[in-house]
N, CA, C and O atoms as a GROMACS GRO file, in nm:
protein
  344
    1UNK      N    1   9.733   6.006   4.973
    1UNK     CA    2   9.634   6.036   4.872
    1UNK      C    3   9.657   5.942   4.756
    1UNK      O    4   9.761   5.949   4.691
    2UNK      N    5   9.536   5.828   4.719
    2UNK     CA    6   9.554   5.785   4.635
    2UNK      C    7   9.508   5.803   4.504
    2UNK      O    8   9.393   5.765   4.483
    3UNK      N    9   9.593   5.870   4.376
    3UNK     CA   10   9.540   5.926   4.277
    3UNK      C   11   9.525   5.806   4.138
    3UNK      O   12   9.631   5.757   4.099
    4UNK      N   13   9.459   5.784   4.104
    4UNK     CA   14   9.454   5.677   3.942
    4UNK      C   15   9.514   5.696   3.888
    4UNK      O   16   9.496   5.810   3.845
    5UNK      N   17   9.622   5.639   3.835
    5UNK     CA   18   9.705   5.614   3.741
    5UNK      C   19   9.690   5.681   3.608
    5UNK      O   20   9.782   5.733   3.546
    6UNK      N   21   9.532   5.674   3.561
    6UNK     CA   22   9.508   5.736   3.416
    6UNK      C   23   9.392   5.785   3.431
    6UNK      O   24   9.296   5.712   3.458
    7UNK      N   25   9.379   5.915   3.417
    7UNK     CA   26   9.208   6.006   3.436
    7UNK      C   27   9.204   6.015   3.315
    7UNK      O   28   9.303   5.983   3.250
    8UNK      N   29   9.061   6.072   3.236
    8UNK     CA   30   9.025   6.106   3.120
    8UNK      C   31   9.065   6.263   3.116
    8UNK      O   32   9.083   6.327   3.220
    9UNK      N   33   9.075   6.304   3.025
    9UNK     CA   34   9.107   6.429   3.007
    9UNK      C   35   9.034   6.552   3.067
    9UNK      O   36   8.927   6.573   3.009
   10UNK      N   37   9.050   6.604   3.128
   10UNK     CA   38   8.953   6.719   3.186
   10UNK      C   39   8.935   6.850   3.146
   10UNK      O   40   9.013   6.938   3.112
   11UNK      N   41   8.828   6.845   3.158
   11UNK     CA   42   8.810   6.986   3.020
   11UNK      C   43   8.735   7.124   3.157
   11UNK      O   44   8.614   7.131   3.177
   12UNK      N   45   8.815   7.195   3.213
   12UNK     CA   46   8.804   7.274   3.312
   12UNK      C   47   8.653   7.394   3.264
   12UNK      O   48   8.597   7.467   3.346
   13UNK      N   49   8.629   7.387   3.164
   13UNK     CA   50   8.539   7.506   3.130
   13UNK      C   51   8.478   7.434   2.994
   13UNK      O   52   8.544   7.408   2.894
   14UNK      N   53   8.360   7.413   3.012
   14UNK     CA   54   8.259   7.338   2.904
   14UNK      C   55   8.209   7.472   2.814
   14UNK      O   56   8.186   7.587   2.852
   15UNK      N   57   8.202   7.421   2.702
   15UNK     CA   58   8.172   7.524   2.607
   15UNK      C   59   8.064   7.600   2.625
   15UNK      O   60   8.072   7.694   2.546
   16UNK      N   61   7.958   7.607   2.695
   16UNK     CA   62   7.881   7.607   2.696
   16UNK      C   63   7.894   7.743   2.811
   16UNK      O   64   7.843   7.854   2.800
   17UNK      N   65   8.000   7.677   2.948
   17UNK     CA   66   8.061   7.804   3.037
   17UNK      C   67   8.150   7.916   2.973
   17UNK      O   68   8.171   8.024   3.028
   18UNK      N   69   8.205   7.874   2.840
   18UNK     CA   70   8.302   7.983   2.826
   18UNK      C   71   8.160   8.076   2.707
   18UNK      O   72   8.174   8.195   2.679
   19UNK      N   73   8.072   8.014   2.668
   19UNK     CA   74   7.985   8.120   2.610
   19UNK      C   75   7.944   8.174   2.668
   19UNK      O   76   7.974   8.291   2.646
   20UNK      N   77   7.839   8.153   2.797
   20UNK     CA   78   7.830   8.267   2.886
   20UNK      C   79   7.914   8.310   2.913
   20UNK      O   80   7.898   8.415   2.851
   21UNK      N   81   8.069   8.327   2.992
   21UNK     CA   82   8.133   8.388   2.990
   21UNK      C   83   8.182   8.506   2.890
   21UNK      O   84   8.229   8.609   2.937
   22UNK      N   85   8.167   8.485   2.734
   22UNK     CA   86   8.196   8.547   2.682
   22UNK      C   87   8.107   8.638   2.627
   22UNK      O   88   8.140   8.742   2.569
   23UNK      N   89   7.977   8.593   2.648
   23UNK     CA   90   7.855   8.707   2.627
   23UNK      C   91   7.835   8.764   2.712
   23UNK      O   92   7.741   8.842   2.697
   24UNK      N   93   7.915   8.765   2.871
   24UNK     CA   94   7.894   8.853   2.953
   24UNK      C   95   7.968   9.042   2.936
   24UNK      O   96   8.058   9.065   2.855
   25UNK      N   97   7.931   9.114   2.995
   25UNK     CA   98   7.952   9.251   3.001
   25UNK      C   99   8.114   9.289   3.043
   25UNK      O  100   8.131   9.395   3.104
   26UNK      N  101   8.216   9.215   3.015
   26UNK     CA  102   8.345   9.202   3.031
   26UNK      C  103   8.453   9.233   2.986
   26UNK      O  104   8.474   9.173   2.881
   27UNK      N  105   8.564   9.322   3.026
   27UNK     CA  106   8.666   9.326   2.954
   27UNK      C  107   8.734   9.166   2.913
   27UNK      O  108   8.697   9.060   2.963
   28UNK      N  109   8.820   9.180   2.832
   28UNK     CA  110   8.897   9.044   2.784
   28UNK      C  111   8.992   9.040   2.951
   28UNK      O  112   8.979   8.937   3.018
   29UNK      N  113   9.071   9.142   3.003
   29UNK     CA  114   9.119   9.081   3.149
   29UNK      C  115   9.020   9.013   3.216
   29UNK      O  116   9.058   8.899   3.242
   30UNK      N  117   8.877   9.044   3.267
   30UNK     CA  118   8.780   9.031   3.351
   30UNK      C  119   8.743   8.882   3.308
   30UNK      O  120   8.760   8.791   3.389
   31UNK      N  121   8.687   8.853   3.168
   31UNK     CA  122   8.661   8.739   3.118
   31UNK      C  123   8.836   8.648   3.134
   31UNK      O  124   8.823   8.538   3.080
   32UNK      N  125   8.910   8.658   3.163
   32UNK     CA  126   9.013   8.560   3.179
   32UNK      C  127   9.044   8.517   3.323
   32UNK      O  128   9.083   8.406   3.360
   33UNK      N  129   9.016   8.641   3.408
   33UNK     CA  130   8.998   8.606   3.531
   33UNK      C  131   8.884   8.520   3.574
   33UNK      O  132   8.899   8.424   3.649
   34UNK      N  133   8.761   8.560   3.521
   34UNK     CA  134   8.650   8.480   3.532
   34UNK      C  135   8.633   8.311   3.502
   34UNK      O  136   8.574   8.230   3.574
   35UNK      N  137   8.702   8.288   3.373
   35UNK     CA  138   8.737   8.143   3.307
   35UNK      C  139   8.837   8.074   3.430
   35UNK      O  140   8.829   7.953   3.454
   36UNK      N  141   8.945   8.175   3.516
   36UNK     CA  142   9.036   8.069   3.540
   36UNK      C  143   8.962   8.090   3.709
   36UNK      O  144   9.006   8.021   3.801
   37UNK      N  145   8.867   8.174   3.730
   37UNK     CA  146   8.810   8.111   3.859
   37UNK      C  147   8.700   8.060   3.883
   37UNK      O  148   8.657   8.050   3.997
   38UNK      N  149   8.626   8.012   3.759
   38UNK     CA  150   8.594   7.844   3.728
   38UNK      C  151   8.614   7.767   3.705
   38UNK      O  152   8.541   7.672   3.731
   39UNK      N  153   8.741   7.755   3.633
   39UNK     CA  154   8.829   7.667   3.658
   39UNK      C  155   8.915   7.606   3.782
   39UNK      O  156   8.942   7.488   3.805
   40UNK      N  157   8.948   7.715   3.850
   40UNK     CA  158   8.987   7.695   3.954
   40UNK      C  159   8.918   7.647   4.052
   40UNK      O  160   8.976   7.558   4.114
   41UNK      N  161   8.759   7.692   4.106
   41UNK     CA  162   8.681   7.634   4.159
   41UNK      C  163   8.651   7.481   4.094
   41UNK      O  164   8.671   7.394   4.178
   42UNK      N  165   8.618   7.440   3.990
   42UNK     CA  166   8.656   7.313   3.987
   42UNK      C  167   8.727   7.226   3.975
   42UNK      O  168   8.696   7.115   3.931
   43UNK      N  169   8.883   7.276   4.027
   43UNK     CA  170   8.965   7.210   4.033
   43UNK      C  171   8.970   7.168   4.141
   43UNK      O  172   8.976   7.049   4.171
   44UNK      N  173   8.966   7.280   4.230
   44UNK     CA  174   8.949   7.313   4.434
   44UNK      C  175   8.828   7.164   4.477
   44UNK      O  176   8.852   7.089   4.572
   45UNK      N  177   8.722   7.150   4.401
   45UNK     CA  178   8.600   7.053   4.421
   45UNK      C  179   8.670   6.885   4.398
   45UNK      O  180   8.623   6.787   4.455
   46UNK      N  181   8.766   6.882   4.321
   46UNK     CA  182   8.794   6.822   4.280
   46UNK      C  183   8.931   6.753   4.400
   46UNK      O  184   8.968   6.636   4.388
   47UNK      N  185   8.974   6.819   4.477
   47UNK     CA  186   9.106   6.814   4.532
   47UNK      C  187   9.033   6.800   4.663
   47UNK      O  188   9.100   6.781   4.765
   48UNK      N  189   8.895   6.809   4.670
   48UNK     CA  190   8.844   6.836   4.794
   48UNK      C  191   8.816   6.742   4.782
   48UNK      O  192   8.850   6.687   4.887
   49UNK      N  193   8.740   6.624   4.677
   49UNK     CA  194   8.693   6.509   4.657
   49UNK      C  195   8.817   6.374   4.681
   49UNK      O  196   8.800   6.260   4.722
   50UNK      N  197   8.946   6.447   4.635
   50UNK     CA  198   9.034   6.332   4.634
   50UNK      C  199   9.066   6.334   4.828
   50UNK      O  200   9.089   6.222   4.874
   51UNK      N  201   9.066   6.412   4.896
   51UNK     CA  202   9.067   6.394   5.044
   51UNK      C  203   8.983   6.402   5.108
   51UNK      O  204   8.995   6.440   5.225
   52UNK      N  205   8.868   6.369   5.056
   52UNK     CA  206   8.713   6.325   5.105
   52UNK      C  207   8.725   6.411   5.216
   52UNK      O  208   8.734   6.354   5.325
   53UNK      N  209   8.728   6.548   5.213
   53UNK     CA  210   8.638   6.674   5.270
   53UNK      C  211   8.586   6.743   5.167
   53UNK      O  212   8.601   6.717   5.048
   54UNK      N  213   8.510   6.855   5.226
   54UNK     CA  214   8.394   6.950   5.200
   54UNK      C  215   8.488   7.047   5.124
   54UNK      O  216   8.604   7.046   5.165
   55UNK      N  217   8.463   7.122   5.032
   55UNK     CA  218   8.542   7.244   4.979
   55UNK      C  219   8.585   7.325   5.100
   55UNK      O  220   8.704   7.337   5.126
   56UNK      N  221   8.493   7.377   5.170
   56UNK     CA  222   8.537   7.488   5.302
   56UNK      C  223   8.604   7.397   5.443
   56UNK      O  224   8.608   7.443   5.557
   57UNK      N  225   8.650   7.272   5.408
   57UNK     CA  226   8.785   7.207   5.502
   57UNK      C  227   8.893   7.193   5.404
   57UNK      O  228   9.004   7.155   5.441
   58UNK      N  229   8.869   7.222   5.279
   58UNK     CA  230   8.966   7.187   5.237
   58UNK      C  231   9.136   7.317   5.285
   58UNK      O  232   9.126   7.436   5.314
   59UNK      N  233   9.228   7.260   5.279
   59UNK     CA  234   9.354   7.340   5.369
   59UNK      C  235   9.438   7.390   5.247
   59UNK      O  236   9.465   7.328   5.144
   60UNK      N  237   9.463   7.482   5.273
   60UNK     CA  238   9.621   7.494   5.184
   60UNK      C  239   9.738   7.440   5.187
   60UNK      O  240   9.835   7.492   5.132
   61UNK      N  241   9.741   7.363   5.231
   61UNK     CA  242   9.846   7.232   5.293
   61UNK      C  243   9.802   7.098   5.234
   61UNK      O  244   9.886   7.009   5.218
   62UNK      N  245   9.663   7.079   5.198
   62UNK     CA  246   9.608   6.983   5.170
   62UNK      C  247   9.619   7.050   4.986
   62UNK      O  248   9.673   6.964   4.915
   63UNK      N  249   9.592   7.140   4.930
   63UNK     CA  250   9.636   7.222   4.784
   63UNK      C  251   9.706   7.172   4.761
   63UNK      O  252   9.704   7.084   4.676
   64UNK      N  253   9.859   7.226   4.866
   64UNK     CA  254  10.000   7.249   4.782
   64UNK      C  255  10.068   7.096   4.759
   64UNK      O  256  10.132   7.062   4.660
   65UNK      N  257  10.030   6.997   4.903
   65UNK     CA  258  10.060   6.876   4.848
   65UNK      C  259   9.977   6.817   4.747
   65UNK      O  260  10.031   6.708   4.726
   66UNK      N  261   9.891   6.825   4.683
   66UNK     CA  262   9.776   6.764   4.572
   66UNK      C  263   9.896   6.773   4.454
   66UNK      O  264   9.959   6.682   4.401
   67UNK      N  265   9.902   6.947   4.429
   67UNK     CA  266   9.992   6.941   4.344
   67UNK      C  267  10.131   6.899   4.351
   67UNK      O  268  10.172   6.861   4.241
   68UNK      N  269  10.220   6.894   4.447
   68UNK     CA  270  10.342   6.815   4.513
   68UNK      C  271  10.302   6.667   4.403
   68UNK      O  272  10.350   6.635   4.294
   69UNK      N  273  10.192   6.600   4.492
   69UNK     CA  274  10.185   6.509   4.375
   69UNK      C  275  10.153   6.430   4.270
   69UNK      O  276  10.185   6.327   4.211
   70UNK      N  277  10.055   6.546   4.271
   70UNK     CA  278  10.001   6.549   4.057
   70UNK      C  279  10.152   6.588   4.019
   70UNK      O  280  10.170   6.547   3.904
   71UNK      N  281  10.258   6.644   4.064
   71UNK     CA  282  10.392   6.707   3.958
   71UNK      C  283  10.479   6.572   3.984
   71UNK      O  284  10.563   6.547   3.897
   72UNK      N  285  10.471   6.497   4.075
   72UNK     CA  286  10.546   6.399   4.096
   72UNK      C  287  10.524   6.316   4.004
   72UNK      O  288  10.603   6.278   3.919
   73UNK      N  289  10.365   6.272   4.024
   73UNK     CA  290  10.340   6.169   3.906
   73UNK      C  291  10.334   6.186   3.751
   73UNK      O  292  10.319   6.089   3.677
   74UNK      N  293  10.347   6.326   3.701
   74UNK     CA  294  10.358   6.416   3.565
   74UNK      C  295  10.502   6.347   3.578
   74UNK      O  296  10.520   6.252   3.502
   75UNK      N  297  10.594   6.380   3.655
   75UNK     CA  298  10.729   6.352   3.595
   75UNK      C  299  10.756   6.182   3.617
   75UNK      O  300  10.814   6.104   3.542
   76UNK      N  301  10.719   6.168   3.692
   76UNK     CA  302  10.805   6.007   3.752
   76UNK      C  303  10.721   5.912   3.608
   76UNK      O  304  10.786   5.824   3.552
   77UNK      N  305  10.574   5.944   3.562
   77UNK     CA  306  10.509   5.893   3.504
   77UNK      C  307  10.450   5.894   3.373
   77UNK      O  308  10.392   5.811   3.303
   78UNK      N  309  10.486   6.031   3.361
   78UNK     CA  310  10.433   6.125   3.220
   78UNK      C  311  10.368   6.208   3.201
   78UNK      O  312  10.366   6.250   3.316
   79UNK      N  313  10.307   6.276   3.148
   79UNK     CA  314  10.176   6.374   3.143
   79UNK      C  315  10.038   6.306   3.196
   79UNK      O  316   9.986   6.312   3.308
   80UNK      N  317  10.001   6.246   3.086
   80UNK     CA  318   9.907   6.153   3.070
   80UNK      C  319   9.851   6.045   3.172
   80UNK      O  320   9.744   5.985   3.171
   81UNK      N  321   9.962   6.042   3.263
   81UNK     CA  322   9.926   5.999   3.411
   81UNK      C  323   9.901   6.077   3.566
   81UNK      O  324   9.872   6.033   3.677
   82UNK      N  325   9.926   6.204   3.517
   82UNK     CA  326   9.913   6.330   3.590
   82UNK      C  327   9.757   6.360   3.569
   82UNK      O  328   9.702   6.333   3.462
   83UNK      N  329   9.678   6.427   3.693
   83UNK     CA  330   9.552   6.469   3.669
   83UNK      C  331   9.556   6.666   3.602
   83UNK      O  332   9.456   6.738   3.603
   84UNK      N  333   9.632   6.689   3.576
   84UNK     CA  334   9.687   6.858   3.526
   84UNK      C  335   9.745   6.743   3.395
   84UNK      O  336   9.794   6.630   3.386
   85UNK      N  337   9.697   6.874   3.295
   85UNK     CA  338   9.766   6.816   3.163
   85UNK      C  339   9.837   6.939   3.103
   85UNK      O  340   9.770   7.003   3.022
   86UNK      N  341   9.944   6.975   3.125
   86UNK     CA  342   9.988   7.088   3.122
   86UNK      C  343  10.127   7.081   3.122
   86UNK      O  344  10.194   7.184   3.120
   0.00000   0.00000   0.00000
């Protein structure tokens, strides 16, 4: 998997998603679950894109190494060269 050296910052939930979200009918748990599984879904789109399959081929094997090495390149490289900025 070849990942770029330097991505732009990624902003997982556009302001615009966390207002609907937050004008929805929600407890504060419900609305946090909700934020991090749009987030999560576009992270999943995203991991599906870097191994050029479809979201529903994407594997959990194909996940756990993504992050294996987005954490590799966070450490060997920095934050800022990691696609997770965290």
């Amino acid at each position: 998997m070849d990942l770029p050296s330097q991505q732009p910052s990624t902003q997982f939930l556009t302001l615009e998603e966390s207002a609907k979200v937050d004008a929805a009918l929600l407890t504060s748990s419900e609305k946090f679950l909700t934020r991090l599984t749009i987030s999560s879904h576009k992270l999943l789109k995203h991991i599906a894109q870097e191994y050029n399959v479809t979201l529903e081929q994407l594997t959990t094997q194909q996940i756990i190494n993504w992050f294996e090495e987005d954490s590799k390149i966070r450490h060997e490289q920095g934050i800022e060269a990691s696609f997770l900025k965290w």
